[in-house]
C-alpha positions in Angstrom: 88.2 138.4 108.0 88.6 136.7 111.3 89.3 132.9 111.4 86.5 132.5 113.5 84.2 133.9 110.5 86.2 131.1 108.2 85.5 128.8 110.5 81.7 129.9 110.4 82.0 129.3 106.8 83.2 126.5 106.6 81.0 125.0 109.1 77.5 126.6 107.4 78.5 124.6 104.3 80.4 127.8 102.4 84.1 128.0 101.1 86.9 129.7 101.0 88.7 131.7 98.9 93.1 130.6 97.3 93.7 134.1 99.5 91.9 132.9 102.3 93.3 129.5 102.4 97.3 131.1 101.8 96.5 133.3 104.6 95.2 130.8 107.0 98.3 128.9 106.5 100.9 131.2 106.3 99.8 132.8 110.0 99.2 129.0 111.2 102.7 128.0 110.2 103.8 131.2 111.8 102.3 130.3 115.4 99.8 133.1 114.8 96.3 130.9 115.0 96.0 128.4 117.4 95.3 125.2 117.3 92.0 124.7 118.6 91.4 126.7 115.8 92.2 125.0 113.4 91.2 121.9 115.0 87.7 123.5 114.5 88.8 124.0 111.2 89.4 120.4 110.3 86.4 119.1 111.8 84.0 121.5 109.3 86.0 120.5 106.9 85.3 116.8 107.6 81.9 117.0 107.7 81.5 119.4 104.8 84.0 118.9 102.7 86.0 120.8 100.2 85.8 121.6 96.6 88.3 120.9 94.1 89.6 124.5 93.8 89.8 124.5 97.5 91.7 121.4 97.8 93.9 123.0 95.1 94.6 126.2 97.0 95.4 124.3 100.2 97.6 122.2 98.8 99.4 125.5 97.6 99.2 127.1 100.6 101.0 124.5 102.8 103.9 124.0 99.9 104.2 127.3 99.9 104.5 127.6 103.3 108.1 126.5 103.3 110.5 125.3 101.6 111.4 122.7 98.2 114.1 119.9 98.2 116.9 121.3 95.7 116.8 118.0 93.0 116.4 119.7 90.1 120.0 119.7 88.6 119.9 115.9 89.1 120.2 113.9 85.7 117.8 110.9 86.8 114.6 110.7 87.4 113.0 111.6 90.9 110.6 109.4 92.3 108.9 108.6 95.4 106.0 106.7 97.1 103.3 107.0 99.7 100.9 105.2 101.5 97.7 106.1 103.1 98.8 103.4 105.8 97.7 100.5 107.2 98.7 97.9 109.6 102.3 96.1 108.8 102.5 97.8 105.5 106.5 98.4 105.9 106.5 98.7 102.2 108.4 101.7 102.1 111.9 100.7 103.9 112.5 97.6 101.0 110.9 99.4 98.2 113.1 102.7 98.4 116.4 101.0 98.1 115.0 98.4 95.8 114.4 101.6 93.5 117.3 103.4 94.3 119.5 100.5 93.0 117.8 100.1 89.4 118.8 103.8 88.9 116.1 106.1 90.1 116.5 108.8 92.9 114.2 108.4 95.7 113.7 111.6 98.1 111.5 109.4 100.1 109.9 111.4 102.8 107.4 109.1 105.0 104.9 110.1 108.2 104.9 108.8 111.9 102.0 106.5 112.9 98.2 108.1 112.5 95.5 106.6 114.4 95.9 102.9 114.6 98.3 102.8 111.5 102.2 102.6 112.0 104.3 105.1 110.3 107.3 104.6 108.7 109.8 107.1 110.4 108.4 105.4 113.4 109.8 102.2 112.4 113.1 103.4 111.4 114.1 105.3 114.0 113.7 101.4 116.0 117.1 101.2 114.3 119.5 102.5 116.6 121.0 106.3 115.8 119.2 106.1 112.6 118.4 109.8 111.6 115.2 110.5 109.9 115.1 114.2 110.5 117.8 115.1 107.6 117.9 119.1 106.9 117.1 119.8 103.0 120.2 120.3 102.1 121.6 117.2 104.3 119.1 114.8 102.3 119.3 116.1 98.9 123.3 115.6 99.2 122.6 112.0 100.2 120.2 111.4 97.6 122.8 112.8 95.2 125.6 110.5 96.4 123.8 107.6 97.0 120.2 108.4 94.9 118.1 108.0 98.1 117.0 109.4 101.9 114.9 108.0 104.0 113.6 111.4 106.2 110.7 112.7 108.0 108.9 116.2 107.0 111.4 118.9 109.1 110.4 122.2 110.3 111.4 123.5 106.4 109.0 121.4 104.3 105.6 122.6 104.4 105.0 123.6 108.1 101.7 124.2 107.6 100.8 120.7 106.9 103.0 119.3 109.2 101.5 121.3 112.3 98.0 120.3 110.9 99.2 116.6 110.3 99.6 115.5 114.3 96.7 118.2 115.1 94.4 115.7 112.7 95.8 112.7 114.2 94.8 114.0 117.8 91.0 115.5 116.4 90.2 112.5 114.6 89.9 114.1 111.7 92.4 111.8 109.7 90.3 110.7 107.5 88.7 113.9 105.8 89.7 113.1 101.8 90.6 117.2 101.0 92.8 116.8 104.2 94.5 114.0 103.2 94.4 114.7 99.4 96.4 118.1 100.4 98.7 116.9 103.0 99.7 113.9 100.9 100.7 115.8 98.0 101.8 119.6 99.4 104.7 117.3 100.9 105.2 115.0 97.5 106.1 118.8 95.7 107.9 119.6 97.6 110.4 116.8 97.2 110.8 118.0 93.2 109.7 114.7 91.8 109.4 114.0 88.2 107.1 111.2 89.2 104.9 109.6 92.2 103.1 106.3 92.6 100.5 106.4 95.2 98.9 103.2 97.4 95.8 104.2 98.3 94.6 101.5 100.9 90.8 100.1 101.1 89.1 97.9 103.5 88.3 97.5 107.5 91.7 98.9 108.1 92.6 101.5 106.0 90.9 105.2 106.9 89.0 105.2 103.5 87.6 101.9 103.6 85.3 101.8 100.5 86.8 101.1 97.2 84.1 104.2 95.6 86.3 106.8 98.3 89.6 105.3 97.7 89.1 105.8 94.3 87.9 109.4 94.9 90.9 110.0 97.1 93.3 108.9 93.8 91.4 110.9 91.3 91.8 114.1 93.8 95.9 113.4 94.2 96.9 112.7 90.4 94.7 115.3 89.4 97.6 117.3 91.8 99.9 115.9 90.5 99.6 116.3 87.0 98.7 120.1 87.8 102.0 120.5 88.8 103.6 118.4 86.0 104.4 115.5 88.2 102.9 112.4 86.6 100.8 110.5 89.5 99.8 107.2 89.6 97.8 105.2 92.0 97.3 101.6 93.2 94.4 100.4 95.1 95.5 97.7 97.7 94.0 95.8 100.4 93.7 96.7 104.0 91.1 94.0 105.3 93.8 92.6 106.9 97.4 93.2 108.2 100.1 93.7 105.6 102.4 90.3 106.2 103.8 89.0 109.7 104.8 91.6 111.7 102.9 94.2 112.9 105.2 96.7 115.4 108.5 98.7 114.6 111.2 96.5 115.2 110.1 93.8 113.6 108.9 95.2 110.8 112.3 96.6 109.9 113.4 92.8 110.2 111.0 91.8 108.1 112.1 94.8 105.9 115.2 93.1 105.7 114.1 89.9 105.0 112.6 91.2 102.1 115.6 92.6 100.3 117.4 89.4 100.9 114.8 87.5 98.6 112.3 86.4 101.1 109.6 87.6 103.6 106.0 86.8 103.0 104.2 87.1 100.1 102.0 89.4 100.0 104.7 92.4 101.3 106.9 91.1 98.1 103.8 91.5 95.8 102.6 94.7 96.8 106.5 95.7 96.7 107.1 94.6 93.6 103.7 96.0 92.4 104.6 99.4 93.8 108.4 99.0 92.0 107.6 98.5 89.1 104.7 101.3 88.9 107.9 103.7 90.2 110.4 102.3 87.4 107.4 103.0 84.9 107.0 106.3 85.8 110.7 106.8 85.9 110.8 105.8 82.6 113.7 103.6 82.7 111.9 101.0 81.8 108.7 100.7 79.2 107.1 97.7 80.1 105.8 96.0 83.4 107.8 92.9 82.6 111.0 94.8 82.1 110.3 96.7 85.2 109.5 93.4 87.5 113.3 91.9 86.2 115.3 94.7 87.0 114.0 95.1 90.7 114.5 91.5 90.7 118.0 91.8 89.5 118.1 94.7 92.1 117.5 91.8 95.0 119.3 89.0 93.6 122.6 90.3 92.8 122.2 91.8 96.8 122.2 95.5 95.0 119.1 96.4 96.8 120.0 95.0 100.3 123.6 96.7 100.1 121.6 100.2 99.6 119.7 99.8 102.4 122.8 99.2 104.5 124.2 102.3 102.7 121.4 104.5 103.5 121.4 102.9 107.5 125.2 103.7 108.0 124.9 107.3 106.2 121.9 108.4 108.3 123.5 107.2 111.9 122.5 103.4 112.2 125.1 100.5 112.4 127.3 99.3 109.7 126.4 95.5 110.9 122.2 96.2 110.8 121.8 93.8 107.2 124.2 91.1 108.7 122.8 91.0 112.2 119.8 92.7 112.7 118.7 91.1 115.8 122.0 92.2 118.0 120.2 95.9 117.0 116.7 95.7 116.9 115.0 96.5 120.1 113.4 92.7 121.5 110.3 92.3 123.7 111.0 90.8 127.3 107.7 88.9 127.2 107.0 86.5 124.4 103.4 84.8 124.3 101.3 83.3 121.9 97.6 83.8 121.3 95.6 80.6 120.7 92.5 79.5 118.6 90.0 79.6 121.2 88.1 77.0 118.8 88.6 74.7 115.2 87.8 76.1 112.0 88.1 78.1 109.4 89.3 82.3 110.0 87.0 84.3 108.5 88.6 87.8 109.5 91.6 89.2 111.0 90.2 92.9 112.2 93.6 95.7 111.0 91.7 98.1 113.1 91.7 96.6 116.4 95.5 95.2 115.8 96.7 98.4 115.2 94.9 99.8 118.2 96.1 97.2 120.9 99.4 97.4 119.3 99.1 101.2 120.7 98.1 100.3 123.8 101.1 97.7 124.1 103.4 101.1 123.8 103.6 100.7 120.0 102.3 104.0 119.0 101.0 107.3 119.6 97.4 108.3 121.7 99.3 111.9 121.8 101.3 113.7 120.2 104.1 113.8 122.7 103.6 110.0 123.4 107.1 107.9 122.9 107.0 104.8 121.1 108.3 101.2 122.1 110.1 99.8 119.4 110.1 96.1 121.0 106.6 95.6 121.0 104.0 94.1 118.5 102.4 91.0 117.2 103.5 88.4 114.7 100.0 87.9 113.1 100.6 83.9 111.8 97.1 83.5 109.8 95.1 85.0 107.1 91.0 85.0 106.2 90.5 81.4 104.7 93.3 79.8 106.7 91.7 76.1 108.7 93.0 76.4 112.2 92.7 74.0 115.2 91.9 75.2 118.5 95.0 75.4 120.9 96.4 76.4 117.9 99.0 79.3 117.9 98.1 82.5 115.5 99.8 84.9 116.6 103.1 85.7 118.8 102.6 89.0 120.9 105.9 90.4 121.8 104.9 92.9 125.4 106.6 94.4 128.0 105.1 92.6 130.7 102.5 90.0 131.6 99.5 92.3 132.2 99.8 93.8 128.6 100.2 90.3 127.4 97.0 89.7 128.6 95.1 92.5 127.3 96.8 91.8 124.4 95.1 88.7 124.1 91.5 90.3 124.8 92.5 92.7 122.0 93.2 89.9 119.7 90.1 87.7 120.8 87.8 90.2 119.0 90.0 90.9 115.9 90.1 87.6 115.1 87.3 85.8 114.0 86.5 82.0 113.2 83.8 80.5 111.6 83.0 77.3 109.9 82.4 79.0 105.8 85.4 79.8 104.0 85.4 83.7 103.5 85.8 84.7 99.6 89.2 86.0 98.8 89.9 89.8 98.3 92.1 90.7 95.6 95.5 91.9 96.7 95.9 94.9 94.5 92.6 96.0 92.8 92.9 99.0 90.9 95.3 101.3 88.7 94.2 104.9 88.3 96.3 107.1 86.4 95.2 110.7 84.8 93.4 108.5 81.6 91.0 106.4 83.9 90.8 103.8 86.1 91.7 99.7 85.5 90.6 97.1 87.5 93.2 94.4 88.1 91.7 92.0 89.7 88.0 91.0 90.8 86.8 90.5 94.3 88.9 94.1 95.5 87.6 96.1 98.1 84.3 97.4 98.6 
């Protein structure tokens, strides 16, 4: 069988066979198909879709086709994160020490930016020397000294998926459910977790914005999970909007920071905290929510969390002064502008999509794969939907290389940003909890 006559398949509406998916891989990870193949590939898949033994035997396929994080002789339990991304959603850099200091081991292995969402390796590496890309054996002796790493998929952990990761990106196939379904969790395995907790974001920004295919989404990965006896659970959050202040690299890790020193804005602390305490459930160290919220307080209070992070930084080739002094560090825009209300009244919406985008086209992200990113650059988005604002008013701080980006910054931000004169209802911040038994709603007025 050819891969043109899979690709023929897959495009008339057919499937393929575990052997044909294992194949595929294997000879894909091996340089052996090309990708314009498999670019072909993706796109049949995203218009006709997968069915569950399919997704099943790809997600095998790509674990298999490499190697496993070595955690098994560890004592404690192994847990991780991941998001389907968003914009400003730096969740992941105070969540994974804030975990790590109640007690739990946290392999966490994070993505670079997809279409107009940041990733998290992206924003770490802002941090000067930090290393993301950590051999196996390099991280899993880190996460046994100091119970976490913060590293990047290398050439050893399924190079299937991580080939056919920047090939989506580039296709625009990102948002295919099979494809994410199986690149999402062939990585997850391979870390040798005991447990996962999955944000699966909805709304104008996220790449499954409907609540019914975010749902679908969780349903697909925990029923992964738990086929490979790693307890999954999911939380549906909001991504109508950016995820707190700052939307680029470098000053998402300082608001990172901010974070595990007991502040930052709220709703990054409550989808933290949200995530945490899913993560120290699933850990089992704790057996109730309420438990679970007091120890990752306890975690940032007593500075526990915050000196893990700084741990982590120095271990993985960033500066022993980051926590202290992060701005001598972080990479800082030359220009500094502000984007005004062009009118009075009331902010109905503030557009992810088109942030994330313009923040690309400031130099904060990727249109290639090659494409390097500029750490200084972003916005510091000042409003929210419902917010009354009076025009000449300052919403957001762009932070640009130079004036003519500022300015197209500020076109970019004129159309993501929208005021009216009704107040817009508000969306519930985290909506959902889907777990192998069903799904919960948390709150009304979540993402539709």
């Amino acid at each position: 069988m050819t891969v043109v006559e899979l690709i023929e398949r897959k495009r008339d509406g057919g499937r393929l066979s575990a052997a044909e998916w294992r194949e595929l891989m294997a000879r894909y990870a091996a340089g052996e198909v090309p990708d314009y193949q498999l670019s072909a590939l993706a796109m049949a898949v995203f218009f006709r879709g997968m069915d569950d033994d399919e997704i099943v035997a790809l997600t095998a396929a790509m674990l298999e086709s490499g190697k496993r994080l070595a955690l098994d002789h560890l004592t404690v339990p192994r847990v991780d994160k991941h998001s389907t991304g968003g914009v400003g959603d730096k969740v992941s850099i105070p969540l994974a020490p804030m975990v790590a200091a109640c007690g739990v081991a946290v392999p966490m292995m994070s993505g670079r930016g997809l279409g107009h969402t940041g990733g998290t390796l992206d924003k770490l590496e802002s941090i000067p020397g930090f290393n993301t890309r950590l051999s196996l054996d390099v991280a899993a002796r880190q996460v046994e000294h100091l119970g976490c790493a913060l590293i990047g998929q290398t050439a050893e952990i399924a190079p299937a998926d991580r080939r056919l990761y920047a090939l989506r990106d580039a296709t625009a196939t990102v948002e295919a459910i099979p494809l994410i379904a199986a690149s999402i969790m062939s990585k997850k395995l391979a870390e040798g977790l005991t447990g996962l907790v999955l944000d699966v974001k909805s709304g104008a920004g996220a790449f499954i914005p409907t609540l019914e295919r975010a749902l679908t989404l969780a349903k697909t990965m925990i029923a992964l999970g738990q086929r490979h006896g790693c307890e999954t659970v999911t939380l549906i959050t909001d991504m109508d909007q950016p995820l707190g202040v700052a939307c680029g690299n470098a000053i998402e890790v300082l608001e990172s920071i901010e974070v595990l020193k007991g502040g930052g804005p709220e709703d990054l602390r409550a989808v933290t905290f949200a995530l945490g305490e899913e993560m120290l459930l699933v850990a089992k160290v704790e057996a109730t929510r309420a438990a679970a919220r007091a120890r990752l307080e306890r975690a940032l209070g007593s500075g526990a969390a915050l000196a893990k992070f700084q741990e982590i930084v120095v271990a993985q080739g960033g500066p022993a002064g980051l926590v202290d002094a992060p701005e001598r560090y972080l990479a800082s825009a030359p220009q500094r502008a502000a984007f005004v209300a062009p009118r009075s009244g009331v902010v109905q919406r503030v557009e992810p999509r088109p942030i994330g985008r313009a923040i690309t086209a400031l130099g904060g992200g990727r249109t290639r794969v090659e494409d390097s990113i500029d750490p200084a650059v972003g916005f510091l988005v000042h409003v929210r939907p419902g917010d009354t604002v009076r025009a000449g008013e300052p919403l957001v701080t762009i932070l640009a290389r130079d004036a003519a980006a500022v300015e197209e910054a500020r076109t970019a931000l004129g159309r993501a940003i929208v005021i009216g004169e009704a107040v817009p209802p508000r969306r519930a911040l985290v909506s959902h909890r889907v777990t192998a038994r069903g799904v919960e709603e948390l709150a009304a007025g979540g993402a539709s």
